[in-house]
Structure formats: C-alpha cells, structure tokens
C-alpha positions as CSV (number, residue, x, y, z in Angstrom):
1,X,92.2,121.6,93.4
2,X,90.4,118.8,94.8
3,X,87.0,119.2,95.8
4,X,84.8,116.6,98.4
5,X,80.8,116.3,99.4
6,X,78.2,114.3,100.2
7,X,76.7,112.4,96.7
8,X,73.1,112.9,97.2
9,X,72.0,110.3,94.9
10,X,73.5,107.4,97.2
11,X,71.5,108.4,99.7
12,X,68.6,106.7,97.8
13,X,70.4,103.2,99.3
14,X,70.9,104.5,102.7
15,X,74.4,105.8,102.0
16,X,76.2,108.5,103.5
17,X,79.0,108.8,101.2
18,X,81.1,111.3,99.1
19,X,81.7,112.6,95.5
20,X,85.6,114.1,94.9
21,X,86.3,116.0,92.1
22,X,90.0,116.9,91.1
23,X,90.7,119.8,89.1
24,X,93.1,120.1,86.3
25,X,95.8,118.1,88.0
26,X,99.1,118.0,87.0
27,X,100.7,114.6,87.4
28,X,105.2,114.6,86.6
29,X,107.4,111.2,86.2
30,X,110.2,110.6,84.9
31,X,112.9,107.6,84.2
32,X,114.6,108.5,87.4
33,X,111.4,108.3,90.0
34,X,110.7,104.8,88.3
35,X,114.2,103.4,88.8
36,X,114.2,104.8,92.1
37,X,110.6,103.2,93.2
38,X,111.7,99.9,91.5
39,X,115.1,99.9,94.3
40,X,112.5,100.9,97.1
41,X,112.3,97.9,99.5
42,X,108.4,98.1,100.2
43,X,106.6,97.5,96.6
44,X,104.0,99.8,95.7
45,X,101.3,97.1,96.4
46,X,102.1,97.4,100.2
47,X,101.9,101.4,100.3
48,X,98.7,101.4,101.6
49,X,97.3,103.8,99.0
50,X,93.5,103.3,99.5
51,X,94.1,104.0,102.9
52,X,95.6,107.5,102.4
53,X,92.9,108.3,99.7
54,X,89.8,107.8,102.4
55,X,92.0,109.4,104.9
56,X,91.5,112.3,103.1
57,X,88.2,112.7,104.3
58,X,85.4,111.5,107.1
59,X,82.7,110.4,104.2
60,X,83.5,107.1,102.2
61,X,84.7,108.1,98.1
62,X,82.1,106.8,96.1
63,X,81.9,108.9,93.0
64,X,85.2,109.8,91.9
65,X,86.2,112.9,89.2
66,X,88.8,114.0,87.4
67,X,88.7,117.2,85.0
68,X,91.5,118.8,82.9
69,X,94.3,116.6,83.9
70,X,97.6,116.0,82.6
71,X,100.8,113.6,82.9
72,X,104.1,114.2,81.4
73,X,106.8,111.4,81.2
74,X,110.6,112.2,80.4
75,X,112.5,109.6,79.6
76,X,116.5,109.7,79.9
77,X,117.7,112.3,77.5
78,X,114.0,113.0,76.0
79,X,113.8,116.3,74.2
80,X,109.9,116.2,74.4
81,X,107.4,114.6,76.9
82,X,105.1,111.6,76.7
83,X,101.9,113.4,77.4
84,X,98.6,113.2,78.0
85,X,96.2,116.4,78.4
86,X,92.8,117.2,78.6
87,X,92.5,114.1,80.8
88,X,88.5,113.2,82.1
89,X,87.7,110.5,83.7
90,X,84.3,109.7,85.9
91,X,84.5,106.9,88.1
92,X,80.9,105.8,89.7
93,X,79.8,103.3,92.6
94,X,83.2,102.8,94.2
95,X,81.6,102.0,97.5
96,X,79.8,99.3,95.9
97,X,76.2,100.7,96.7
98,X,74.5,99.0,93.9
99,X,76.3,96.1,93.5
100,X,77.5,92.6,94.2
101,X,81.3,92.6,96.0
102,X,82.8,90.4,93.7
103,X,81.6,92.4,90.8
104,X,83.1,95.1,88.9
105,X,80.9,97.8,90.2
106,X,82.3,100.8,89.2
107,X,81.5,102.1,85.9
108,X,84.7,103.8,84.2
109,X,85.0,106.0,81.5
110,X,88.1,107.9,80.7
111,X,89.1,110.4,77.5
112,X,92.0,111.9,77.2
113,X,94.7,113.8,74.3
114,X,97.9,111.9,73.2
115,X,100.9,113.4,71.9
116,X,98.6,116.4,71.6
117,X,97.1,114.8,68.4
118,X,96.1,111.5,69.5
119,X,93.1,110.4,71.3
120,X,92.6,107.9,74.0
121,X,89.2,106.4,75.3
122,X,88.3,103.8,78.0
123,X,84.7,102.7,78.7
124,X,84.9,100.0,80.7
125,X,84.8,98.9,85.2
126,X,86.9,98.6,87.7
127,X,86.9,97.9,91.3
128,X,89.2,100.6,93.5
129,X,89.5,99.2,96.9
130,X,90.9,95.6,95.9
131,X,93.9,95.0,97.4
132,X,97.0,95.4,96.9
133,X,96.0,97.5,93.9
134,X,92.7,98.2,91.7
135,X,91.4,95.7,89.0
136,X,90.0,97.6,85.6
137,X,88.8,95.9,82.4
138,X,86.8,97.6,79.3
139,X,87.0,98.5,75.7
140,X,90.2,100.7,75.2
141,X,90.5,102.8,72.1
142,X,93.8,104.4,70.5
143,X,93.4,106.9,68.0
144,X,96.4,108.7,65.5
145,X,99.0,108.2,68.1
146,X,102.1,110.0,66.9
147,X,105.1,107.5,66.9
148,X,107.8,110.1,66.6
149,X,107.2,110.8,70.5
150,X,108.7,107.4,71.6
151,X,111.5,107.7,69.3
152,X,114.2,108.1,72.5
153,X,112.5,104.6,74.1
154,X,112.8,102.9,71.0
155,X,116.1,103.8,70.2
156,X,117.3,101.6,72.7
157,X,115.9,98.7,71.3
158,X,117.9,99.6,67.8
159,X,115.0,101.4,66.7
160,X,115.0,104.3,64.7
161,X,111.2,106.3,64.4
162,X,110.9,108.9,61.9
163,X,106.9,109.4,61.5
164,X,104.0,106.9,61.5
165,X,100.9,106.9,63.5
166,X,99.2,104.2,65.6
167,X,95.9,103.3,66.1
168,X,94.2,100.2,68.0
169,X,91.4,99.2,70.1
170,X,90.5,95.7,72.3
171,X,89.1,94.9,75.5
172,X,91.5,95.2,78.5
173,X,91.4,93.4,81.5
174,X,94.2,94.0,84.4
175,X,93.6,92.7,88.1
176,X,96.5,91.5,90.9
177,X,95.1,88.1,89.3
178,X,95.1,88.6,85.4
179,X,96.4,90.6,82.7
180,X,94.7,90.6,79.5
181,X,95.0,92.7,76.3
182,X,92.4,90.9,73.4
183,X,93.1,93.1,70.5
184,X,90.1,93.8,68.1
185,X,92.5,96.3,65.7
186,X,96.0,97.8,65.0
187,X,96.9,100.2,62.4
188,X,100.0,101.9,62.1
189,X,100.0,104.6,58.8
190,X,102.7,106.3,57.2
191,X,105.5,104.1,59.3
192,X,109.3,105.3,58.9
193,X,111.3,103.1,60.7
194,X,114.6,101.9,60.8
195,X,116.3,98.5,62.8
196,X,119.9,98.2,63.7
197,X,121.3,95.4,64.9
198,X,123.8,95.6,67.7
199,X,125.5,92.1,69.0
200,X,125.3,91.9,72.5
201,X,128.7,92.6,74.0
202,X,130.1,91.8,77.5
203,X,128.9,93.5,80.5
C-alpha cells in the first residue's frame, strides 16, 4: 500500500514537497528475471526509474518510507529463499532542502531480518536522483547470518555449506563512480564447509 502527502516540516524552507510511505511490500526475484534483465538491450541505468517514481505523484518525494517489507530470492533449484523480512527503512531530504547538491543529503537508515535469524543495519546517506542510478555510503552491519541459506549458490563454486554463521560490519560506499567496501570486522562461527575441486573441462 503506498501512501503520499505533503511533508509539513519542509515547508519551513519554502518547500512544497511530499512524504511516501510504502506498506509491507513484497518485493520477488529470482535467477531467471536476472538472466533475463542482463539479455535486455537497454541497461537498467537508462530505464529512467527516477522519472517513473515522481511520476507517481504532482508533489516532489522528499521523505521517503518503507515499513514491513520483504524480498525473496530463488536461485536455480533453491529449496528455500534468500530472504529478508521485517524490512524498515527511512530515507530523509531527498529533494535536497537542507543541503549542498554535491553532498550526500539524504540521511539513510535501514534494519532489516536475514535468513529469519540474522540482522542487517545500515546508517549511513545517499543521494536518490543521481543519474543513471543512486549513490549510498554508511556503516553497514551484518549480524548471525545463517550460511546454510546460500548453500545452492555456493555449490557451484565446489562448495559444500553445512552450518556456520557470518557476521561483519565496514563502511560502504557505492556511486556510478566508486565502489567501496572498507571492512572493520568479519566473523564466521561454527563453519562446516567442504571444497571440491572440479578441473575445468571443455565447453
């Protein structure tokens, strides 16, 4: 359910803009929609997405919600989802009211359940409306992240998960310029794994 009206607070700086609020979305991929995007002769960069997203109403977005969400991921021949539940995230400023344009002026903070037990927590900034697609950058958390869950993707690297959990956190930076992952910690517990080798054989 998405929800859209005019932020009050903005109008403090002379700014008529909105606040949208989605509720408890429900977002579905799986292996075949990315092959299929990845053969689609117009990238994703040139979709035009922050176009659609203001289309959606007359009032520029500037406060941006999301509450109860979740995303599911099924990879070829998966028995279980990657998922995330409980998904908030709060997204301020995104018309730039307060700040500089080249800045990253729109505080970020997003929470959200793992695997069921895990826990995942960004505090960080981004700016939306950068084309061809939004820059972020923060502290990123990881918390208890069952490994059994990827065991189908790592299988086809000759990798064989039984149990383990993860754990790590860093600052993350990814623009259309820069990708950066500066890793603080990384923990993996109780790891049962197994490598097989396979030689490479013709195509």
């Amino acid at each position: 359910r998405l929800s859209a009206s005019v932020q009050w607070s903005a109008l403090v700086h002379r700014r008529v803009v909105a606040d949208f609020l989605i509720d408890t979305p429900e977002i579905y991929l799986d292996r075949r929609h990315l092959e299929a995007e990845a053969k689609d002769p117009t990238p994703v960069s040139e979709h035009g997405w922050q176009d659609a997203l203001q289309a959606m109403y007359p009032l520029k977005i500037n406060q941006f919600r999301i509450r109860k969400g979740s995303l599911s991921y099924v990879d070829s021949g998966q028995a279980r989802p990657l998922t995330l539940t409980a998904i908030e995230a709060v997204a301020r400023n995104i018309r730039n009211v307060k700040s500089d344009p080249d800045d990253f002026p729109s505080p970020l903070t997003v929470s959200a359940a793992v695997f069921d037990t895990g826990k995942l927590a960004l505090d960080g900034s981004a700016v939306f409306l950068r084309v061809p697609y939004a820059g972020v950058k923060g502290k990123a958390e990881l918390a208890g992240i069952p490994l059994d869950y990827a065991r189908e993707v790592a299988s086809r690297y000759g990798v064989t998960l039984t149990a383990g959990t993860f754990s790590g956190k860093g600052y993350l930076e990814v623009t259309p310029n820069v990708t950066i992952a500066d890793l603080e910690e990384i923990r993996v517990d109780g790891l049962k794994a197994d490598y097989t080798y396979h030689p490479k054989t013709a195509e």
